[in-house]
Backbone as a ProteinNet text record, in pm:
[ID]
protein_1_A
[PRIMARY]
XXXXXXXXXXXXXXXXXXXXXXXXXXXXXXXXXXXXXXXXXXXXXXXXXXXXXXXXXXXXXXXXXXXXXXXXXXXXXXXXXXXXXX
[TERTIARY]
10608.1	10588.3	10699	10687.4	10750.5	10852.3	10950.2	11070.9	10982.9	11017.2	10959.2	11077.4	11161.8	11235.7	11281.8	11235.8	11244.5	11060.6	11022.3	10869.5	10822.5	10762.5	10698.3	10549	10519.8	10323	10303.8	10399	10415.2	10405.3	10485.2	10548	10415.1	10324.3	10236.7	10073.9	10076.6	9954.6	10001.4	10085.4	10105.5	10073.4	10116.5	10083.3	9893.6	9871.8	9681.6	9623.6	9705.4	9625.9	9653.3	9765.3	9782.3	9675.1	9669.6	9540.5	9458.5	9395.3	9257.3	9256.7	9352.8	9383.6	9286	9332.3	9294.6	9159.2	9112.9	8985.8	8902.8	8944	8841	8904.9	8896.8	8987.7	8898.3	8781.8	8700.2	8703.2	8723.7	8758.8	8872	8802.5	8924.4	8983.6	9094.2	9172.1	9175.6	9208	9249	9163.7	9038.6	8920.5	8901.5	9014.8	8972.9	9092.4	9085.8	9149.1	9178.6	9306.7	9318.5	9245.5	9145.9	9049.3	8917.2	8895.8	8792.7	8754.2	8677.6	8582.3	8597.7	8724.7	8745.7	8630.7	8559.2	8432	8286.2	8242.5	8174.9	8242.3	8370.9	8408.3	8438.3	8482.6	8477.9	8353.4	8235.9	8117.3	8203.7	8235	8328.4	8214.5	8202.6	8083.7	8173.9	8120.6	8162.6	8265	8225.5	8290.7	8401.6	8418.2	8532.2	8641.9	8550.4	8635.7	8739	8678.5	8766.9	8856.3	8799.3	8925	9042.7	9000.8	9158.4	9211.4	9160.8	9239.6	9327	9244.2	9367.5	9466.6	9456.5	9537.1	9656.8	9608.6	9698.3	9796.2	9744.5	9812.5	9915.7	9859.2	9957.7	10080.7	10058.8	10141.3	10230.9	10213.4	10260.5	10278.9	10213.2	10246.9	10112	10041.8	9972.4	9812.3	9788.8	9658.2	9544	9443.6	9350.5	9285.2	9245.7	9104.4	8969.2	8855.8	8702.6	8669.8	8745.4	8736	8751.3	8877.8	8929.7	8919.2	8800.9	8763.1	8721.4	8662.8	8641.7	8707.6	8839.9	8930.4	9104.6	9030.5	9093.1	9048.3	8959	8837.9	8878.9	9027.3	9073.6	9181.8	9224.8	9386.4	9473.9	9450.3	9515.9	9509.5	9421.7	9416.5	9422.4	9454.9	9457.8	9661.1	9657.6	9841.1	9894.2	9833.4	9883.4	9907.8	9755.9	9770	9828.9	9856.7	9988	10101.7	10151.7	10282.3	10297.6	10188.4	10150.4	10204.8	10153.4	10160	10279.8	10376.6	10455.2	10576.6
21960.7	21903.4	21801.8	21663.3	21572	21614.1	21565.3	21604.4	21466.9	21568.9	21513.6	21350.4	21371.5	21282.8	21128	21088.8	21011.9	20952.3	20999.2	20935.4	20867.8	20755.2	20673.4	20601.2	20540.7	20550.4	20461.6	20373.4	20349.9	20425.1	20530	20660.1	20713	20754.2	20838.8	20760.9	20652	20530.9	20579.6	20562.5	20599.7	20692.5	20859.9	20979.7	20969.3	20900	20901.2	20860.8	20740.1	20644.6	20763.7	20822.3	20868.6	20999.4	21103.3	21174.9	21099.1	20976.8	20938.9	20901.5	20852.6	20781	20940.5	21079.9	21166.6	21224.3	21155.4	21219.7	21145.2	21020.8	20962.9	20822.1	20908.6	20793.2	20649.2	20626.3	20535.7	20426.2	20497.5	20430.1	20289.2	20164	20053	20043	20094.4	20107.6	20039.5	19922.7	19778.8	19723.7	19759.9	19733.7	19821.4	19854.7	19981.8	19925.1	19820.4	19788	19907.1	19885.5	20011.7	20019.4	19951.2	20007.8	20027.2	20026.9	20073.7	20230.3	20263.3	20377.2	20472.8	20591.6	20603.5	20660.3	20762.1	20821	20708	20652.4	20488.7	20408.4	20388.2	20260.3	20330.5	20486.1	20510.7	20622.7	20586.1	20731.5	20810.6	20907.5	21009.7	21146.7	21227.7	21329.6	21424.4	21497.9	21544.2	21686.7	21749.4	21851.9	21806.9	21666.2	21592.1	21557.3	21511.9	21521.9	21579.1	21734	21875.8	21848.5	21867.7	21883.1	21789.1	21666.8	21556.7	21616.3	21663.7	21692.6	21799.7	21879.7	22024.8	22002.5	21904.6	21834.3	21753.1	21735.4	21594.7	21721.1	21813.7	21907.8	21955.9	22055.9	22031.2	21955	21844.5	21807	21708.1	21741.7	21760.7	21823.8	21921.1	22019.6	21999.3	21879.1	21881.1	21904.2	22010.2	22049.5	21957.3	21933.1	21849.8	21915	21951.3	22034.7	21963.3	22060.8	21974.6	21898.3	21968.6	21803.5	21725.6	21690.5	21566.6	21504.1	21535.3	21430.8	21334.5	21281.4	21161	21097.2	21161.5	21034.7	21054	21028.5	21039.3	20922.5	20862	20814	20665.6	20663.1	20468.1	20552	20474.7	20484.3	20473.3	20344.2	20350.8	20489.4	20477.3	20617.1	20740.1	20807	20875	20977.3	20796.6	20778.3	20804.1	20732.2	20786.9	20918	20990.9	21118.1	21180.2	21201.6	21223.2	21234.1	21129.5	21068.7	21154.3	21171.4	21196.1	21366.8	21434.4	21545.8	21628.3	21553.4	21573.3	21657.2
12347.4	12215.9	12191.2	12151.9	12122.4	11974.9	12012.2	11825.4	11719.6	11609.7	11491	11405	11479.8	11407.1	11516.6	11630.1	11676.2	11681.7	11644.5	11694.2	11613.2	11604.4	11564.8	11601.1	11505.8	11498.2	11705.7	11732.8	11861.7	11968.3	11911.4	12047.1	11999.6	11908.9	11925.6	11962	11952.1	12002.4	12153.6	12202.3	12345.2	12412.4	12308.1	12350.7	12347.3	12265.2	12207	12352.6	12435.7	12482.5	12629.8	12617	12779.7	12767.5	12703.7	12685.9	12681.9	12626.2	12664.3	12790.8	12873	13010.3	13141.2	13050	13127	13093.9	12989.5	12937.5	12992.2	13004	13019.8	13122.9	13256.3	13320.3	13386.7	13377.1	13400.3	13294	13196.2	13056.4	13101.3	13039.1	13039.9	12848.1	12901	12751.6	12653.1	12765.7	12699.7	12606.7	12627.6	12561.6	12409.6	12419.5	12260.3	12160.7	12073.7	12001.4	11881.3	11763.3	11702.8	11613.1	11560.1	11423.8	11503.8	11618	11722.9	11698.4	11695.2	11707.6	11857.2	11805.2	12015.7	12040.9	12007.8	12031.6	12078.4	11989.3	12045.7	12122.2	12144	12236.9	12405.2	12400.8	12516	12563.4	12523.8	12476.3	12492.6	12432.6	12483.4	12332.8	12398.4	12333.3	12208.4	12173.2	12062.6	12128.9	12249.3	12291	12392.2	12478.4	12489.8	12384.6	12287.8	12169.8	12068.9	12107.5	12033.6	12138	12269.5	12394.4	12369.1	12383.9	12304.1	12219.4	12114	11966.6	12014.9	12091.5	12129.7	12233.4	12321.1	12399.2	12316.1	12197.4	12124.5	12051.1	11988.7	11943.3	12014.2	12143.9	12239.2	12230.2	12242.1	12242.3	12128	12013.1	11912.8	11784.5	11795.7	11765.4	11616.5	11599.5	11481.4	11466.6	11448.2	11463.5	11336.4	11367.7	11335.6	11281.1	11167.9	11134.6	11130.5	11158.7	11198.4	11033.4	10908.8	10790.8	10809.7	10874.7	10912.7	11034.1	11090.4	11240.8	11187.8	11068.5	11046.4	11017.2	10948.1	10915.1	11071.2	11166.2	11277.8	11390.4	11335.6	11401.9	11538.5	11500.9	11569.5	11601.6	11662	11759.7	11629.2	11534.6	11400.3	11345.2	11268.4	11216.8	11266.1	11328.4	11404.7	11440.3	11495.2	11458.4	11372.1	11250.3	11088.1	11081.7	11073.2	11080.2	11086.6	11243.2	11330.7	11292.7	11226.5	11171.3	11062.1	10993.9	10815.5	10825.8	10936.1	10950.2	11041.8	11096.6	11183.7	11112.1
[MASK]
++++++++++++++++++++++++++++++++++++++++++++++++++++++++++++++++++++++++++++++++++++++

């Protein structure tokens, strides 16, 4: 789990992008700008999906509840979150 007091929405776009790097390694990243849709831009299914979140938790310690998968939805938002909840 990453410390709560050096991380920033940067350091955690990074942690987002290296779990998707393993979820979905066919995936070209580069192509997923941050107000992008990660679920539509990399098809990535709804039960891939939980798997990231519990992976992202992992490794920071911030659990996601199924209310809030929609407002998780971009690399932006997502980060916030993250940040919001750390």
């Amino acid at each position: 789990m990453i410390g709560t007091h050096a991380t920033t929405k940067a350091e955690l776009q990074q942690i987002i992008l290296a779990q998707l790097r393993g979820l979905a390694p066919e995936a070209d990243l580069n192509d997923l700008r941050p107000h992008d849709d990660i679920r539509e831009t990399l098809e990535i299914d709804a039960f891939d999906f939980l798997n990231f979140l519990i992976a992202l938790n992992k490794e920071t310690g911030v659990e996601v509840p199924e209310k809030d998968y929609g407002r998780v939805s971009t690399l932006e938002s997502l980060a916030t979150y993250l940040l919001a909840h750390m």
